[in-house]
N, CA, C and O atoms as a GROMACS GRO file, in nm:
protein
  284
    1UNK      N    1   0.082  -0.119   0.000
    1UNK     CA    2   0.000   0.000   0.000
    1UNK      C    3   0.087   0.126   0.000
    1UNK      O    4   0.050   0.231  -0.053
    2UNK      N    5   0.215   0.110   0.067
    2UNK     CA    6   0.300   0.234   0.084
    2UNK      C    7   0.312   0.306  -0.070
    2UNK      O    8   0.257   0.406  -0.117
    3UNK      N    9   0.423   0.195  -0.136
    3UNK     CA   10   0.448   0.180  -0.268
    3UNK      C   11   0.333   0.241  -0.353
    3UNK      O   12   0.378   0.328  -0.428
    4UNK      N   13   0.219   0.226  -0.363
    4UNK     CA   14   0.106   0.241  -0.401
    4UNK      C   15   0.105   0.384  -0.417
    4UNK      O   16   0.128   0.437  -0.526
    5UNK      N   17   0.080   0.450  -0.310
    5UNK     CA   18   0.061   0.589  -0.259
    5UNK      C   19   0.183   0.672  -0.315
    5UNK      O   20   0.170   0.779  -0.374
    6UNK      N   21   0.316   0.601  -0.286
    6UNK     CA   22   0.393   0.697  -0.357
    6UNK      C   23   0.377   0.736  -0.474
    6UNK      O   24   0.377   0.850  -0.520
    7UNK      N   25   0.358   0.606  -0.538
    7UNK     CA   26   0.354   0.600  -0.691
    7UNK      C   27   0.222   0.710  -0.760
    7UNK      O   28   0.208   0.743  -0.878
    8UNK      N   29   0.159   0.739  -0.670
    8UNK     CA   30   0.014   0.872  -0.730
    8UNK      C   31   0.109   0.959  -0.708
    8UNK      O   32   0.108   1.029  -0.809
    9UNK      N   33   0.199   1.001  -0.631
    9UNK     CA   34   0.259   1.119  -0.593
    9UNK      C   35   0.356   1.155  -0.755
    9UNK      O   36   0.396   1.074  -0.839
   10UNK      N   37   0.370   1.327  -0.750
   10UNK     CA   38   0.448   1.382  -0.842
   10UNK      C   39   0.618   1.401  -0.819
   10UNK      O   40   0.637   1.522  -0.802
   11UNK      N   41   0.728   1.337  -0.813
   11UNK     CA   42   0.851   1.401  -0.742
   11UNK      C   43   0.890   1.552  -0.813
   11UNK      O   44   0.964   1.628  -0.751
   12UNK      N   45   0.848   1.580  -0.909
   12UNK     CA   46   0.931   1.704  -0.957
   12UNK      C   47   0.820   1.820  -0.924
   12UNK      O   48   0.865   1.930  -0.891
   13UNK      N   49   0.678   1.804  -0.932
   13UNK     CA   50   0.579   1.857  -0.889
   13UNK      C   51   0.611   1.912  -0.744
   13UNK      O   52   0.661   2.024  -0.728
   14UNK      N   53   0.576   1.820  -0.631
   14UNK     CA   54   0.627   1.812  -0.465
   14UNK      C   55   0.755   1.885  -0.488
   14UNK      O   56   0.735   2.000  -0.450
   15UNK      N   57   0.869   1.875  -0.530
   15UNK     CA   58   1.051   1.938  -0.507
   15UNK      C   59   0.993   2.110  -0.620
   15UNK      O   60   1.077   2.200  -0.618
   16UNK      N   61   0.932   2.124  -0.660
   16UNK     CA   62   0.927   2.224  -0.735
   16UNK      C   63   0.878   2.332  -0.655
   16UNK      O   64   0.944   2.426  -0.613
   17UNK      N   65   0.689   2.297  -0.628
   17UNK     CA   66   0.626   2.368  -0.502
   17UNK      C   67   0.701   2.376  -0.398
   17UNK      O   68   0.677   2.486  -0.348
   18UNK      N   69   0.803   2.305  -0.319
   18UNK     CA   70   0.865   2.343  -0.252
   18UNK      C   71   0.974   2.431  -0.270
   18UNK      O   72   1.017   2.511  -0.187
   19UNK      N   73   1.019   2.410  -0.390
   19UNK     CA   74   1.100   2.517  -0.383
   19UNK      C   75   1.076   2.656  -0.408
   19UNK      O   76   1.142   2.754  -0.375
   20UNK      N   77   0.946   2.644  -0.484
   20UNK     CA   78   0.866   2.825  -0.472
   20UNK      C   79   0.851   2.840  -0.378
   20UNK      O   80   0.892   2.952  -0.348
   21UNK      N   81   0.797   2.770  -0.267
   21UNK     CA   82   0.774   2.828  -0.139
   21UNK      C   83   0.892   2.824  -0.040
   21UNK      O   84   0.864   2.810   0.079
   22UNK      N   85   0.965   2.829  -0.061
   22UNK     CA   86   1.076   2.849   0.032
   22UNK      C   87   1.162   2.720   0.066
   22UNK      O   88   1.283   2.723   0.084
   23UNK      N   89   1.089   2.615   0.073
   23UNK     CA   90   1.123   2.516   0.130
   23UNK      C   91   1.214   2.430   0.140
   23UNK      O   92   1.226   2.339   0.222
   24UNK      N   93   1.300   2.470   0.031
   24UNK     CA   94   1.467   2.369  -0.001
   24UNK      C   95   1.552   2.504   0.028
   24UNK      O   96   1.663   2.513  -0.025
   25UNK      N   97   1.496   2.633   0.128
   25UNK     CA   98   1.607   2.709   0.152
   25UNK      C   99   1.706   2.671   0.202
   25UNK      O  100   1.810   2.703   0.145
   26UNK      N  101   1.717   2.583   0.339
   26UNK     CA  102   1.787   2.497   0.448
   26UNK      C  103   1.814   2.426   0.442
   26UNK      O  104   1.877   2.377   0.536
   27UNK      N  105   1.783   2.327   0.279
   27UNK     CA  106   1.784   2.151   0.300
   27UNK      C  107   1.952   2.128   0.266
   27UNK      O  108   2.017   2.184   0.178
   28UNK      N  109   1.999   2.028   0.365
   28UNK     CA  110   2.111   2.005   0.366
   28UNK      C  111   2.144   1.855   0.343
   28UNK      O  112   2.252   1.813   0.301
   29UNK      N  113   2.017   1.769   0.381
   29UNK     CA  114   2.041   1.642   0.322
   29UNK      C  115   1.916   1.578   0.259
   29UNK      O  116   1.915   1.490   0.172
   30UNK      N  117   1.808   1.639   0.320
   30UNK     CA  118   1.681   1.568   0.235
   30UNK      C  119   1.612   1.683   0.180
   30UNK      O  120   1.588   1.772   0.262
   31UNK      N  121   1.567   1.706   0.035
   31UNK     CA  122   1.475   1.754  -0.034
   31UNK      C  123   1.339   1.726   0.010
   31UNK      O  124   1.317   1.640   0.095
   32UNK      N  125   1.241   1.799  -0.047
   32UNK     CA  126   1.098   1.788   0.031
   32UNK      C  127   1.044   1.654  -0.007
   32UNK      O  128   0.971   1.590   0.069
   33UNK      N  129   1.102   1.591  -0.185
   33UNK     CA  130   1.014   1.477  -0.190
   33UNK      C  131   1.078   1.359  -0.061
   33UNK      O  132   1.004   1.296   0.013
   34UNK      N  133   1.182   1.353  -0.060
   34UNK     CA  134   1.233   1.231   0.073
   34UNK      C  135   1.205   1.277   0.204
   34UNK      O  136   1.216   1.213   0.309
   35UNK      N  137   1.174   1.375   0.190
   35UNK     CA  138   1.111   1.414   0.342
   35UNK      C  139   0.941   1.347   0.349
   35UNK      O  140   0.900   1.253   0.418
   36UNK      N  141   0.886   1.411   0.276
   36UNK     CA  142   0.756   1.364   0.242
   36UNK      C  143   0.740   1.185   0.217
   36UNK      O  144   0.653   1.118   0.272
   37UNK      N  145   0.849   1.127   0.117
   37UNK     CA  146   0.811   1.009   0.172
   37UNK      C  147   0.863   0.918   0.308
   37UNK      O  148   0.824   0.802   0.324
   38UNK      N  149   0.936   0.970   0.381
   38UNK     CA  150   1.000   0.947   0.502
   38UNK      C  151   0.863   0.953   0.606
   38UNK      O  152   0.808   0.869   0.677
   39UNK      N  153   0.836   1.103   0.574
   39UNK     CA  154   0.710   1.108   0.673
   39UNK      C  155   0.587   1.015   0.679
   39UNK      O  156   0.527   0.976   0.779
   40UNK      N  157   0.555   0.978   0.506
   40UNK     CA  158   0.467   0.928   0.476
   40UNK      C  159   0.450   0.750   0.522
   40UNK      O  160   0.351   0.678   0.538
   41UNK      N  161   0.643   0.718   0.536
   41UNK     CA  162   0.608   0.585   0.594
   41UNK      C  163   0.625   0.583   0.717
   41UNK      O  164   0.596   0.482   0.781
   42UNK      N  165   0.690   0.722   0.789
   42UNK     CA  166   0.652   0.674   0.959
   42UNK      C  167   0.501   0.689   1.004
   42UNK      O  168   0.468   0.681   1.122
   43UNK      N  169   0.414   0.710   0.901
   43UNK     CA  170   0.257   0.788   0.923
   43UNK      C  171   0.212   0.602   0.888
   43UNK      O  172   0.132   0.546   0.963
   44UNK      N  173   0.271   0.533   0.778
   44UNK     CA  174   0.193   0.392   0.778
   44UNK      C  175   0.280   0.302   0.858
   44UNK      O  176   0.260   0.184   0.825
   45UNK      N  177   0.359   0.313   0.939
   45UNK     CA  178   0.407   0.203   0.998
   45UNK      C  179   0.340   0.214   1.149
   45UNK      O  180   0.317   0.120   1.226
   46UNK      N  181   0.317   0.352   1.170
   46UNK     CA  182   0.242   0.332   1.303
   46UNK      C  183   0.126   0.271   1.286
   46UNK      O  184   0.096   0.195   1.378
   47UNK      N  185   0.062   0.278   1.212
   47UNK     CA  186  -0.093   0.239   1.140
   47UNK      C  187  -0.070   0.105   1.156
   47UNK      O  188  -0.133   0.049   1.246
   48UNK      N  189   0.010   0.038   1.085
   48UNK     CA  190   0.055  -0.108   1.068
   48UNK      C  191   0.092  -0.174   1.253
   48UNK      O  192   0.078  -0.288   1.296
   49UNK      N  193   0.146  -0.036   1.333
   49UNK     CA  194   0.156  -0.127   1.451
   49UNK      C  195   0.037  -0.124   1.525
   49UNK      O  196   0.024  -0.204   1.618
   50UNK      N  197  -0.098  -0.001   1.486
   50UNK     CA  198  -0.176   0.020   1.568
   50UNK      C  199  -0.260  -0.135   1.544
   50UNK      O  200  -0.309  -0.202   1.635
   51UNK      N  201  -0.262  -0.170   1.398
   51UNK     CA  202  -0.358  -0.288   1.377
   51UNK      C  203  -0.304  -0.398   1.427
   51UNK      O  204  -0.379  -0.495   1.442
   52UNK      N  205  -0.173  -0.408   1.461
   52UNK     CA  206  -0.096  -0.574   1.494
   52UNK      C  207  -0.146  -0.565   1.631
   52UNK      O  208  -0.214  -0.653   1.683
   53UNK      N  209  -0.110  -0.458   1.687
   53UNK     CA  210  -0.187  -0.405   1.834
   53UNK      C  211  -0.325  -0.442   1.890
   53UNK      O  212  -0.367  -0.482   1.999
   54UNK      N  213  -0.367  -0.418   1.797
   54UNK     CA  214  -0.570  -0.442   1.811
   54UNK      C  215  -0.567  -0.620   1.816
   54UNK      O  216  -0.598  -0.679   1.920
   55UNK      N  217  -0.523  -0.700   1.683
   55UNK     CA  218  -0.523  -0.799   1.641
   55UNK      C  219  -0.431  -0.891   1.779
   55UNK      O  220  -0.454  -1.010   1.798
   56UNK      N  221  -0.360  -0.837   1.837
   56UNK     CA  222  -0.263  -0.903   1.946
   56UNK      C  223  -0.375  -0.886   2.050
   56UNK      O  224  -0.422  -0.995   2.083
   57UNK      N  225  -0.431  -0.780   2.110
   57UNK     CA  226  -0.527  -0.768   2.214
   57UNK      C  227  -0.670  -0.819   2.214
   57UNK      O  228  -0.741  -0.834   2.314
   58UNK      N  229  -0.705  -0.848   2.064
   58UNK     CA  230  -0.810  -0.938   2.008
   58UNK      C  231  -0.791  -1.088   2.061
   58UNK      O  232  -0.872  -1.162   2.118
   59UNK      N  233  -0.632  -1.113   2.019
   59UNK     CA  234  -0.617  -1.345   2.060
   59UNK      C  235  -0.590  -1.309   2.205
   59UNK      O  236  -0.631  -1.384   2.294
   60UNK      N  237  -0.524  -1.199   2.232
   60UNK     CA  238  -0.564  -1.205   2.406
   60UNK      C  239  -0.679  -1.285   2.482
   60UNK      O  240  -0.692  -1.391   2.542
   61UNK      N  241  -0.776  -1.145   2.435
   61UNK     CA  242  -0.928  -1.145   2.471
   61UNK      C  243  -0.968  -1.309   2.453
   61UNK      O  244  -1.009  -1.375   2.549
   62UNK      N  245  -0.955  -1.351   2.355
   62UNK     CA  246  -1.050  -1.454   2.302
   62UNK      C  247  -0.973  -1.574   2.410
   62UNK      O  248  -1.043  -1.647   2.479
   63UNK      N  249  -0.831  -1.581   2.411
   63UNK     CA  250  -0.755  -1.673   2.464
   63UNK      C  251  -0.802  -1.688   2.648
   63UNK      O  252  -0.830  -1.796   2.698
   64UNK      N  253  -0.802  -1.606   2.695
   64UNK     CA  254  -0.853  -1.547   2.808
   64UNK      C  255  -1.014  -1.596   2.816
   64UNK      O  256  -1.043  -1.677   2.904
   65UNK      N  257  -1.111  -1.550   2.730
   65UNK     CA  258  -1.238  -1.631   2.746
   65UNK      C  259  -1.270  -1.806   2.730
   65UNK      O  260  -1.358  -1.881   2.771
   66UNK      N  261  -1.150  -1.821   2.649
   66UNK     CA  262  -1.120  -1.980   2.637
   66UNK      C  263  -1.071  -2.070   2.756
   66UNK      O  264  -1.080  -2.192   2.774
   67UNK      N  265  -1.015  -1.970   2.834
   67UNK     CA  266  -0.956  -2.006   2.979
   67UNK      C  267  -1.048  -1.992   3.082
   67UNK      O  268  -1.038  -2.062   3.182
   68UNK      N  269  -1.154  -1.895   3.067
   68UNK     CA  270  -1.232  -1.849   3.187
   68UNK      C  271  -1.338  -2.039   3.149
   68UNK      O  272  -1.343  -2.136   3.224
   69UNK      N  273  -1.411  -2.020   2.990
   69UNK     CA  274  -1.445  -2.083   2.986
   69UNK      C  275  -1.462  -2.276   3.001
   69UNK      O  276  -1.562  -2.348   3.002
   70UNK      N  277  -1.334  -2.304   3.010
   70UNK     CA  278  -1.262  -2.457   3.052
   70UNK      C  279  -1.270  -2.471   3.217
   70UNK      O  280  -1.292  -2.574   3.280
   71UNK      N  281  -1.242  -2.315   3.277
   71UNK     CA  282  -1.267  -2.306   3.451
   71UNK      C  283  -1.396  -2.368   3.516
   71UNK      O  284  -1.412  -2.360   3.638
   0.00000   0.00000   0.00000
């Protein structure tokens, strides 16, 4: 899905607008498009841990009612 998303994105579009607007005044190692996709995968990897999260506290739950239930 990451891959996906980049791939709609423009790189010379994104590095261009940024640079009208000011935005590659300071850049010393990342341009706006590697910033943007940097950001973009620490924005889906939390996503990815929030669901392993849910899905881990889900076989909890169930594992736990399987135990109450055998009691």
């Amino acid at each position: 899905m990451y891959g996906q998303l980049v791939n709609l994105l423009n790189r010379q579009k994104t590095v261009r607008l940024s640079r009208e607007n000011g935005g590659e005044r300071y850049t010393k190692h990342f341009d706006a498009w590697q910033h943007l996709v940097i950001m973009l995968y620490f924005v889906q990897s939390i996503k990815d841990d929030e669901e392993k999260e849910k899905e881990h506290n889900s076989c909890d739950a169930t594992l736990e009612q399987t135990r109450e239930a055998r009691s």
